[in-house]
N, C-alpha and C positions, 0 to 999 in steps of 0.2 A: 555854600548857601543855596545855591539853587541846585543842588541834591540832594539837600533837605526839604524843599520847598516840591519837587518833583515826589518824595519819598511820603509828605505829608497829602500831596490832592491825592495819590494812589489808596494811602489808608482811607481816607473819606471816601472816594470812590467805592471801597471796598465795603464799608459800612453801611452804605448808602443800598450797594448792588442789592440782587434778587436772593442773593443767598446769603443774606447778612440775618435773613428772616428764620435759619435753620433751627434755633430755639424754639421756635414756633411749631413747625414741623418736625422735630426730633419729637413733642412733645406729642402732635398728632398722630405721629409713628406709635408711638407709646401705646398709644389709646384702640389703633388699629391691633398690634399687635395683642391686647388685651379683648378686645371684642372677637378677634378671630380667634383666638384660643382656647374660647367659647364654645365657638363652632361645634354642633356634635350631643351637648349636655341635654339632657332628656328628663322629664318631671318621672319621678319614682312609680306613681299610678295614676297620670293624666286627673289630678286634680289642684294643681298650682303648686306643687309639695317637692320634696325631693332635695336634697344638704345647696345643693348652688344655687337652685330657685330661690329655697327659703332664706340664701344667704343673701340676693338680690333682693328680695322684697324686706328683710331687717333692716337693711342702709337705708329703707327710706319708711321703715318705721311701721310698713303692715306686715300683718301675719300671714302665716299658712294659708294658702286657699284664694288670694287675693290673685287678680287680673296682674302681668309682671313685665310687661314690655315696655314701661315706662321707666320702673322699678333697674331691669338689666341696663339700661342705658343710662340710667343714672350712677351703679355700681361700676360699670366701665369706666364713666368721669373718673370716680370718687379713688379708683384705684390707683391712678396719675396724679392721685393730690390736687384733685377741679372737686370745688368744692361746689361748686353750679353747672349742669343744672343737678338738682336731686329733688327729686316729686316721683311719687308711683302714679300720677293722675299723667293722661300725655295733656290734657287744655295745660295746665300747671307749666308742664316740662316744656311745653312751646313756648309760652309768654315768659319762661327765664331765658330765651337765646335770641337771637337778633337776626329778625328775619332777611330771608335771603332768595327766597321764592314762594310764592304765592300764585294758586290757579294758572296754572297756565305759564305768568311771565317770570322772569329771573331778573333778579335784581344782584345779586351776584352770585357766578357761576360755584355750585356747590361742590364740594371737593369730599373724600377721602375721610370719617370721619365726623362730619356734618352730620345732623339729625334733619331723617323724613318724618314725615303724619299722613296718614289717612284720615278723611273722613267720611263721617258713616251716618247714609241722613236717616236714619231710623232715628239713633242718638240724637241729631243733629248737632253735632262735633265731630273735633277730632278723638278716635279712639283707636289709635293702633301706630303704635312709633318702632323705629330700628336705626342704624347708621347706613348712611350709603357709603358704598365700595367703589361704585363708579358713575358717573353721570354722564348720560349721553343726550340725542334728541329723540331717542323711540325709546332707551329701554334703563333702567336705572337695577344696577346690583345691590342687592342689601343684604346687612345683615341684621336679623332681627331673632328678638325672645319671644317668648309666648306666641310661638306661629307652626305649621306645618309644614307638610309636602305642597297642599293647594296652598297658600300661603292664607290660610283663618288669622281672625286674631283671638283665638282663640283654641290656640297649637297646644302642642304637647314639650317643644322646645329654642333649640336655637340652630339656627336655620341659613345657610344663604343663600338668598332668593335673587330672583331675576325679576323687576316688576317691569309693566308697562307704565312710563312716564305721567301716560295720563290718569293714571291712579292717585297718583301722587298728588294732594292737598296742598301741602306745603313745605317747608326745607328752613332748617335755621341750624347758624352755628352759635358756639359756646365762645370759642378758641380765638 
């Protein structure tokens, strides 16, 4: 009896632990691994165009020629079976995830996976999204669509960039 009883708080213990969550993160590996293998794809003549761009921007319903870093990060979801977020617009694509950092403060620490924003006060919004790779306190790794070498948002592909934190708008995950 009480090797049963010993044998039943271990499995709840176990369920309970920090790696009972690996579902979760098998799933954000998924997503990782699909955004990085990315990495590298190039628009055919620098004008929105090109078989992967254009296949980015179909998943979320625009055409040829259309602005796509909204667009790639929605088709990275959508390849893992996330059916949210998907918007080629980033205002859209942010108000589908549940924020996690805003100006400055964190509200919880952004992981692996997680979507950044820029904002661009010309616009006055956010207009330029990607996933971060890694989050520190000076420098945040991403991976983003429709960016370059200086990291524009309005690139010629897909990109990982190293940004300065303070760049960085806001941060929300999906997952």
């Amino acid at each position: 009896m009480a090797k049963n009883i010993i044998l039943l708080i271990g499995l709840l213990f176990g369920f309970l632990s920090p790696s009972a969550a690996q579902p979760g993160n098998l799933l954000r590996d998924q997503i990782r691994t699909t955004y990085s293998s990315q990495i590298g794809v190039r628009e055919l003549t620098g004008r929105n165009d090109g078989k992967e761009v254009e296949a980015y921007l179909k998943y979320v319903w625009l055409a040829k020629g259309n602005p796509w870093c909204a667009a790639f990060v929605s088709w990275c979801y959508g390849q893992n079976k996330v059916s949210k977020p998907r918007s080629g617009g980033c205002v859209q694509l942010m108000e589908q995830g549940k924020l996690i950092y805003i100006s400055g403060k964190t509200i919880i620490q952004p992981e692996y996976g997680d979507v950044f924003f820029i904002w661009f006060e010309n616009k006055k919004r956010v207009a330029h999204t990607g996933f971060i790779e890694k989050w520190s306190d000076t420098w945040v790794d991403t991976v983003e669509g429709n960016t370059n070498e200086a990291g524009s948002r309005e690139g010629d592909g897909v990109y990982h960039k190293k940004r300065l934190k303070r760049q960085i708008y806001s941060a929300v995950k999906y997952l």
